[in-house]
C-alpha positions in Angstrom: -0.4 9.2 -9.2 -2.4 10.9 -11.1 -0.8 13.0 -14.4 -0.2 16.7 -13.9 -2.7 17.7 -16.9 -5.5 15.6 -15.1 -4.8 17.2 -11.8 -4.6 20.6 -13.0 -8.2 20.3 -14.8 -9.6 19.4 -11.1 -7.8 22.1 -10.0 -9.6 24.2 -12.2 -13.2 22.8 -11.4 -12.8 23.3 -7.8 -11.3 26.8 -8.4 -7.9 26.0 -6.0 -4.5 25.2 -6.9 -2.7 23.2 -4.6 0.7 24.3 -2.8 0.9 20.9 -2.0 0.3 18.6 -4.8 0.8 15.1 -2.2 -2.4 16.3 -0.1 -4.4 16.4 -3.1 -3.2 13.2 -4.6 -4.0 11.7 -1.3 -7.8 12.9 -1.4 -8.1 10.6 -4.5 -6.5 7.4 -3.1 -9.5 5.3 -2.7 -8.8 2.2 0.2 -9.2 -0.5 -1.7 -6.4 1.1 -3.8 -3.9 1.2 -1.0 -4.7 -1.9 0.7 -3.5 -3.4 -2.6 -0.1 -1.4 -2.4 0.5 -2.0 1.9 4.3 -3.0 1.4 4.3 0.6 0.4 2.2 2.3 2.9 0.3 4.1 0.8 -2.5 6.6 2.7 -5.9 6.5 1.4 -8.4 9.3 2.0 -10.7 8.7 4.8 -8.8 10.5 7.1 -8.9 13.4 4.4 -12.8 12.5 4.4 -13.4 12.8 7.8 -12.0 16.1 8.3 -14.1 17.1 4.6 -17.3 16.2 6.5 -16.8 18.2 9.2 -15.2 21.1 7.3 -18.9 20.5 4.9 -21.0 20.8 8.1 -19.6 24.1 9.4 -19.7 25.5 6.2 -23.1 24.7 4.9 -24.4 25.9 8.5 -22.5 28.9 8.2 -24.2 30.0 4.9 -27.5 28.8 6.2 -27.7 30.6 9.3 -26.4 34.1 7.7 -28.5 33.9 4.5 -31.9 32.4 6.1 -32.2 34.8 9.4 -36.1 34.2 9.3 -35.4 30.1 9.2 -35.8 28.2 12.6 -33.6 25.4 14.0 -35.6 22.9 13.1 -35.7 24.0 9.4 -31.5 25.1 9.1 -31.2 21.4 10.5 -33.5 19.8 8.0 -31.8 21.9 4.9 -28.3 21.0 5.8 -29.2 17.5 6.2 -30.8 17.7 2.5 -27.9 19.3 1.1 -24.7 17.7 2.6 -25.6 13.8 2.1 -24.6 11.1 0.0 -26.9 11.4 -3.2 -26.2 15.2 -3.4 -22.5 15.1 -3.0 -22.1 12.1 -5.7 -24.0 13.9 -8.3 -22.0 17.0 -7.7 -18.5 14.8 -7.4 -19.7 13.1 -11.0 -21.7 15.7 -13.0 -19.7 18.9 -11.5 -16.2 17.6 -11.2 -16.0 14.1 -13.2 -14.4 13.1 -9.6 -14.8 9.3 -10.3 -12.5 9.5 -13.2 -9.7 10.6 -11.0 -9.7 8.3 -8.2 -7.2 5.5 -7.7 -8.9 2.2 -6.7 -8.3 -1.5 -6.3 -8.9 -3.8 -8.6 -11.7 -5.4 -7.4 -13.7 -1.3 -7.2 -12.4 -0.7 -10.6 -14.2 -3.7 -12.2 -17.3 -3.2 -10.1 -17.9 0.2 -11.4 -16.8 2.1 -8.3 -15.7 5.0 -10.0 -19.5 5.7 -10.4 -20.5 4.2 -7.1 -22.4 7.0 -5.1 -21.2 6.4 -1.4 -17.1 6.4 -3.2 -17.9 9.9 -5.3 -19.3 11.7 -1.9 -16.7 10.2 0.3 -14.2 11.3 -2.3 -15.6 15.0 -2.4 -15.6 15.1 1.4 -12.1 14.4 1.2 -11.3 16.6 -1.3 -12.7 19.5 0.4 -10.4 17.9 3.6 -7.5 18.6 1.5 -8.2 22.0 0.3 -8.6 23.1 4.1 -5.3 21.1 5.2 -3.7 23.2 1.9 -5.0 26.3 2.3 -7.3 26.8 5.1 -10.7 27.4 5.6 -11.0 30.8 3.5 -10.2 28.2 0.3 -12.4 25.4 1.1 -15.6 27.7 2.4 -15.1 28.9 -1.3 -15.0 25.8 -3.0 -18.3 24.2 -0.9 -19.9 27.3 -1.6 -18.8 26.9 -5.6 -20.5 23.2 -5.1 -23.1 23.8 -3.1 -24.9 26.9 -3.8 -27.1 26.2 -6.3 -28.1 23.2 -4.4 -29.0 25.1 -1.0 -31.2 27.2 -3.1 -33.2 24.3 -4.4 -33.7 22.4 -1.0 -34.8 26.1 0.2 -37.6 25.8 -2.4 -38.2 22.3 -2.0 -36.7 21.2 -5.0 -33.9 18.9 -3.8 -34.5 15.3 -2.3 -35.7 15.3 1.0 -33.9 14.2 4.3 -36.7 11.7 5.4 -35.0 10.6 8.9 -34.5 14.0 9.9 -37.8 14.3 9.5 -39.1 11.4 11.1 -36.5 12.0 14.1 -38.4 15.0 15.4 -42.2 14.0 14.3 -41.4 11.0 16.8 -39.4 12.6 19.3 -42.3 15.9 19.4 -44.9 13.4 19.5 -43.7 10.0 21.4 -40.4 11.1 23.2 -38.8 8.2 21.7 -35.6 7.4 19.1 -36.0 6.4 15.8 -33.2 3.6 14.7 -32.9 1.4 11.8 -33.0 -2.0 11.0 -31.5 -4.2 8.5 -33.7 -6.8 8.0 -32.0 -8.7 5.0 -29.5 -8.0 2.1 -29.7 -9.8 -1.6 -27.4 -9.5 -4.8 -24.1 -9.5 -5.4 -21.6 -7.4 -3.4 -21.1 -4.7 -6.5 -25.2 -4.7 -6.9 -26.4 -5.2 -3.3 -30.1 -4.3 -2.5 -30.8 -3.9 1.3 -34.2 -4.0 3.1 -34.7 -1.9 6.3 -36.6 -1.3 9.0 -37.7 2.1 10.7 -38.4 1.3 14.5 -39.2 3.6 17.5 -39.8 1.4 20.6 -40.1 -2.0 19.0 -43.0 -0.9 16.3 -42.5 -0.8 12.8 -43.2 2.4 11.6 -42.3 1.8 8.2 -40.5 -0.4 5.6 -37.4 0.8 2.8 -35.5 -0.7 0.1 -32.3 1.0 -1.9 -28.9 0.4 -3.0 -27.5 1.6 0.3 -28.3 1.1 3.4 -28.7 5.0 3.8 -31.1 4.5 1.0 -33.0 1.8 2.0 -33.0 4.0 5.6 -34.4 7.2 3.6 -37.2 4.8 1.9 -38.2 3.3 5.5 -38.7 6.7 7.4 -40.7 8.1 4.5 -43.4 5.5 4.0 -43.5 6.3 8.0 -43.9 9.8 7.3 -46.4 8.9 4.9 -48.6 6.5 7.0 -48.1 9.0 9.6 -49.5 11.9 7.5 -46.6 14.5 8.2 -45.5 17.4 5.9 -41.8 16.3 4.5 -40.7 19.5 3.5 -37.1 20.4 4.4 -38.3 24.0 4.0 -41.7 24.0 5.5 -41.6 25.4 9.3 
């Protein structure tokens, strides 16, 4: 559990104290960490995180929709997906609220550097925000996404924040072909802790493109922009 003084500096990041310190402890209880304490029965936080990502969503679309009347569906869809994804939401968890520092994990995370691994900081942020609307509501957590998130809204308006590719790719294909987009993984090398995974974008059996990251939601984002670039299409989450 984490100590009271460490708690009450995340408290004051996120700009919400807690009337119920367990729900917050919870959002940090990574589940590599509680498998390792089962005879205990120790709850992790994904269910924290699942209710985060939906809580994120409503928000985000919220703020988008009252603040951008001139913006179309098409263009609130492609912001939101810029702004509430995994590379956003990690550097936010790291550089806004040193999140990684607070998380419990198993061993095995802890000596694989999980605490700065991108997919664990945005999962744990998701879940944090889970547990501020279980505490407090949505009044609370709105406040605290908004805190977060802002700033980063303003700069995917502007075209300044990375760009959701798929999205993208989704409804150049679907305007133009009437078909899905879906992803392939095509092969995996390295280590568990350092994987790199190679990935194909597809729309009824042809290749559209080809993608390599760290993630597979990276390799995903690198496949369906080389097929935005072959395909000569305007990226822009703000462009309409």
């Amino acid at each position: 559990m984490a100590k009271k003084s460490e708690r009450s500096r995340l408290e004051e990041k996120i700009g919400y104290r807690f009337g119920d310190p367990e729900i917050l402890e919870q959002s940090l209880v990574h589940a590599s960490y509680a498998n390792g304490k089962r005879k205990h029965e120790l709850p992790n936080n994904e269910r924290l995180e699942f209710l985060g990502d939906a809580v994120l969503q409503l928000v985000v679309s919220e703020y988008l929709f009252t603040v951008y009347e001139e913006l179309s569906e098409g263009v609130l869809t492609r912001l939101r997906a810029a702004v509430v994804c995994e590379p956003v939401l990690a550097k936010l968890a790291q550089e806004e609220l040193d999140l990684g520092s607070h998380l419990q994990l198993g061993k095995g995370e802890e000596s694989s550097g999980g605490r700065k691994r991108p997919s664990i900081l945005s999962d744990a942020l998701e879940a944090l925000i889970g547990a501020i609307y279980l505490d407090g509501g949505m009044e609370p957590a709105a406040k605290a996404v908004l805190r977060l998130l802002s700033s980063e809204i303003e700069a995917a308006h502007e075209g300044k924040l990375q760009k959701d590719y798929k999205t993208t790719l989704q409804e150049a294909v679907q305007k133009n072909l009437g078909q899905a987009v879906t992803y392939r993984l095509i092969s995996q090398e390295g280590p568990d802790h350092d994987k790199t995974f190679h990935v194909q974008a597809i729309s009824k059996d042809e290749v559209l493109g080809l993608g390599r990251g760290k993630s597979k939601k990276d390799a995903e984002q690198a496949a369906a922009q080389q097929a935005l670039e072959k395909m000569n299409i305007d990226d822009s989450p703000g462009s309409r």
